[in-house]
N, C-alpha and C positions, 0 to 999 in steps of 0.2 A: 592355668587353673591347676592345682593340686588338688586330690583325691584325697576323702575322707579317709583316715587313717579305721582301719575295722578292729575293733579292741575285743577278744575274746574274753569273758567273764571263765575263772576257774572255779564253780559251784557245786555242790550236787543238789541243792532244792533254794527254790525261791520264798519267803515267806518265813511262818513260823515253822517250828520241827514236828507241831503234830499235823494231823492230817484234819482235814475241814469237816466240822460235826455236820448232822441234819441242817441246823438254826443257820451255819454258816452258808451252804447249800444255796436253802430258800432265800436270803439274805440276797446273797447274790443273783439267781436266777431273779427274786421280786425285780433288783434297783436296773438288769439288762435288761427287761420288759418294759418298765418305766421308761428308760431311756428310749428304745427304739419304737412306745407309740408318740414322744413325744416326736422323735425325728420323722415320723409319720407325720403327724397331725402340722409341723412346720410347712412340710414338702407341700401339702395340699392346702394348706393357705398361702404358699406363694403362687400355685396356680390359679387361686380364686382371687387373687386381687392384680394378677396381672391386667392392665385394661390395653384395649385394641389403639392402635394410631389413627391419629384425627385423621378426619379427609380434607379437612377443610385448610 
């Protein structure tokens, strides 16, 4: 097996050149919220419909 080759980026900012307003901020902090209650709300409907094994 060969080894991922690691490729260094020469950058100095990712993105655009200015700096993120308030709007962009909230934007972002809303849609990470959104995201991790919906990974929440997944996690605990897969333990609500897990069902037990027959005995029968």
């Amino acid at each position: 097996m060969s080894k991922a080759k690691i490729i260094e980026l020469d950058v100095d900012f990712i993105g655009g050149e200015r700096s993120l307003t308030k709007e962009d901020e909230q934007a972002i902090s809303d849609f990470l919220k959104r995201k991790n209650l919906q990974s929440k709300i997944a996690q605990r409907a897969k333990k609500t419909t897990k069902r037990p094994k027959s005995l029968a």
